[in-house]
N, C-alpha and C positions, 0 to 999 in steps of 0.2 A: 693268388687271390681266391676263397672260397667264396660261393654263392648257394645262397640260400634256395631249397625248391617250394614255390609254392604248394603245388602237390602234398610235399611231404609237412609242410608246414600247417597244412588243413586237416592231416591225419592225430598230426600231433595235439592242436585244440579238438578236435572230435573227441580224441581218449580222454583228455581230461576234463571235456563238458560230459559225456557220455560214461562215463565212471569204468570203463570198462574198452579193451580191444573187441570182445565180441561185440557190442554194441555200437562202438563207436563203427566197425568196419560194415554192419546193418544199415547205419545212417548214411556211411557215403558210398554204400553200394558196392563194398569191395571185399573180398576174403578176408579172411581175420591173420593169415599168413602174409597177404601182400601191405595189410595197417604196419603188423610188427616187423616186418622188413624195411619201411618206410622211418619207422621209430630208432630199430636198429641203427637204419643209414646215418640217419642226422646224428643219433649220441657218437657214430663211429667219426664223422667229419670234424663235430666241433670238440671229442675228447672228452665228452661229458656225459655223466650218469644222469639221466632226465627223470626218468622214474624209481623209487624205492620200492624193489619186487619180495623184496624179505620177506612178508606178507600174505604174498602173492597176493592183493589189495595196490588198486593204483592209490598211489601217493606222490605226490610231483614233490623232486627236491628242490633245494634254492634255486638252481640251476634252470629246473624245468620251469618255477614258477614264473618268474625273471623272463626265458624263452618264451613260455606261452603270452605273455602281455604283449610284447614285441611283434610275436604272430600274428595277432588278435587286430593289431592298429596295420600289416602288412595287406593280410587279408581284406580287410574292410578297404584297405585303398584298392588294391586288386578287384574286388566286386565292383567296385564302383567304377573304375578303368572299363573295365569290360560290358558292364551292364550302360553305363552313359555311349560306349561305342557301339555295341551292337545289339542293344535290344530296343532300338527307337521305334521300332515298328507295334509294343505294345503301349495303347492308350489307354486309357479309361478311369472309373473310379471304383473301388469296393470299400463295404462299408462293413469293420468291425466290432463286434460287439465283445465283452469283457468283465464280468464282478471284479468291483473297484477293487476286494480283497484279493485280486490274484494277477492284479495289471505287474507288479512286480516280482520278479525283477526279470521274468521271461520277454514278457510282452514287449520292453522298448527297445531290448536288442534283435528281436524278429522285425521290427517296424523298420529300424534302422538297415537290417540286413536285405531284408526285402524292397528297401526304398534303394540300395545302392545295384540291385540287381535289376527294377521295373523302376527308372525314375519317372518315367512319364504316365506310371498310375497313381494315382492321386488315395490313398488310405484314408477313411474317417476312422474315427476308434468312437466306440459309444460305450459308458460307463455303467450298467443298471444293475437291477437285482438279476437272477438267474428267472424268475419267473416272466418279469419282463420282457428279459432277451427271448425267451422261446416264443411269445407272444408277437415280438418285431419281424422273427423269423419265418412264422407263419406268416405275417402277413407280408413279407418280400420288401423288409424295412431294413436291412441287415445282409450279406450275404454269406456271412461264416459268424459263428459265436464260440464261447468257451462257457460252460456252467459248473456251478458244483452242485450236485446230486449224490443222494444214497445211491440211485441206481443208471442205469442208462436210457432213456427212450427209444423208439425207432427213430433210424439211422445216422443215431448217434454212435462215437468213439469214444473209451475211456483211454485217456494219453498217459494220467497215472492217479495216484493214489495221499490223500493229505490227512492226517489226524486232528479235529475237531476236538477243541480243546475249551472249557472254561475257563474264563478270565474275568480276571479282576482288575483295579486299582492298587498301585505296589505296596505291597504289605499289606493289602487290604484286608479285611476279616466279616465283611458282610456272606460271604459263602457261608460262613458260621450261622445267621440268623435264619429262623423261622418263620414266619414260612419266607420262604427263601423271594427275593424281591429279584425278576430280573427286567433286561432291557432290551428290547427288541425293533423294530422296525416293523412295520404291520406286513410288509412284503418279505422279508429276511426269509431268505431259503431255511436257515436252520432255527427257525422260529417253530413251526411245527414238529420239529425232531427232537426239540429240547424239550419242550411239552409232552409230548411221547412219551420219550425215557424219564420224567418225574411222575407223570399219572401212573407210569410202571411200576415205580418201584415206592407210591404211595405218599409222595411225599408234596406238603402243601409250596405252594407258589403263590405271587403276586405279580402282575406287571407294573411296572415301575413309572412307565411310562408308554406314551402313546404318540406315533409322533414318526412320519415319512423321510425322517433327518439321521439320517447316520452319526450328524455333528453331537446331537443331543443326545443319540444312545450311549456316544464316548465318553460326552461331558458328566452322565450321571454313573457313568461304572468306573470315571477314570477317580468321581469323588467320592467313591468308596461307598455309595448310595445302592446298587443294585450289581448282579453280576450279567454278564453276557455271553457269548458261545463266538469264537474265530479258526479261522484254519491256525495251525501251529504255526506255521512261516508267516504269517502276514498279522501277527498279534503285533501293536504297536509301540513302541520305546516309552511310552508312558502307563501302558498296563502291562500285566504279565498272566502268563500260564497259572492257573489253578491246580495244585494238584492234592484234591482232599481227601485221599487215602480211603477210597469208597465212601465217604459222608456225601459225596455227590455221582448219581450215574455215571458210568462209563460213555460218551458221544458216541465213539465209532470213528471210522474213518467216512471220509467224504470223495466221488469220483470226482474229476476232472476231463470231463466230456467235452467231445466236439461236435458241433452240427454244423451243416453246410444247406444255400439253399441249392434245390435241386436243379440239375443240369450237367453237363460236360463244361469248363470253363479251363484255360491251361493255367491262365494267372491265379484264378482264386485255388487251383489245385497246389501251385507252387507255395502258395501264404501257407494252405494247412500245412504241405508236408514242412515246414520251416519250426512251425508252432507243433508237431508232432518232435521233431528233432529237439528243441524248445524244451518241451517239459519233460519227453523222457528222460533229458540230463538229470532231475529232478528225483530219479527214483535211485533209491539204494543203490550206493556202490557196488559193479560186477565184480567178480572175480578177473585179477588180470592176466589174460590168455596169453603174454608175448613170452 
């Protein structure tokens, strides 16, 4: 009878969330010889090639894919065995904050991970714009947030990096019109940066609408009425990517910051580093080191 090691089975999802051996062995604090040795072990026990190194890019084969799922549901029991047995002594509540565009698909396996390890903290999650959250935060409404920003404040952390993209309605062709009609939210973090880069580069706009509704921004860009600006990952299955071959600004990329409020705290420190683990998976595949 073989037995699976937990251990090795948390190395093996870290590589494949963290794109990489050097990283993944960063996040759980271990050499990058003792991850790939961990990796080695299991391909050696169960006879199977988990990763495709041809590459030298991780790549999970059927095998590994398949393993990792299995992992994934072990683990999650395993935290919660351990965190409902011995971590009764942490009470309390903290309260997260989040832009609705970046709650997925990080934020509800941190919530979940963190809830099987602290069951007895009680998490809010708060949904706003990014200007908002740093507003909540100041005032000690919030204990940890995420934003996206061109740059960082003090004592913020940027965790990674997303390309801010124009979008449209599918197949839409209003990016084509003049002056260009968009749609914005009067708070939308990347309302002023898309205004920026058009007064830059001379070119007439209109707002399309006016209006505190996110619902309404989608409704008039999803009917092909006006365009709008999203992170590239969190553009939704009924609009798409714009890509008009310089007839519209280049956006830039957007950070993904973190702030905290201030103090020593163990539990609110455990949530970042969860949410640092979280989005770094997030950034370009490393090179794989095994």
């Amino acid at each position: 009878m073989r037995n699976l090691d937990i251990t090795t089975l948390r190395s093996l999802v870290a590589v494949a969330d963290q794109g990489g051996v050097t990283r993944a062995a960063a996040a759980l604090n271990l050499t990058q010889s003792a991850v790939s040795m961990q990796i080695k072990r299991l391909e050696d026990m169960l006879d199977l090639t988990l990763f495709d190194r041809a590459n030298r890019r991780v790549s999970l084969t059927a095998s590994g894919e398949q393993l990792v799922g299995y992992a994934r549901r072990m683990l999650d029991l395993n935290d919660e065995v351990v965190g409902r047995l011995t971590e009764e002594s942490f009470e309390g509540e903290l309260a997260l904050g989040v832009p609705h565009d970046i709650v997925y698909p990080v934020v509800p396996r941190v919530l979940k991970q963190f809830n099987a390890a602290y069951p007895r903290v009680k998490v809010s999650l708060r949904s706003s714009s990014t200007m908002k959250l740093l507003d909540a935060l100041a005032r000690g409404e919030v204990d940890v947030i995420l934003t996206t920003e061109e740059g960082v404040g003090d004592g913020g952390e940027t965790l990674t990096e997303m390309t801010l993209r124009w979008t449209g309605a599918l197949g839409g062709v209003s990016w084509k019109r003049r002056p260009l009609r968009l749609a914005f939210c009067r708070q939308c973090i990347f309302r002023p940066i898309v205004l920026r880069k058009l007064e830059a580069a001379g070119m007439d706009w209109e707002m399309a609408v006016d209006s505190e509704d996110d619902r309404a921004v989608e409704a008039l860009v999803s009917a092909d009425l006006a365009v709008g600006a999203l992170l590239e990952d969190s553009i939704p299955p009924h609009l798409e990517a714009i890509y008009p071959g310089g007839a519209l600004p280049d956006l830039g990329v957007q950070k993904i910051n973190l702030y905290a409020r201030a103090g020593k705290d163990q539990v609110r420190a455990e949530l970042m580093r969860m949410l640092r683990q979280g989005f770094g998976a997030l950034t370009p595949q490393a090179l794989m080191s095994a």
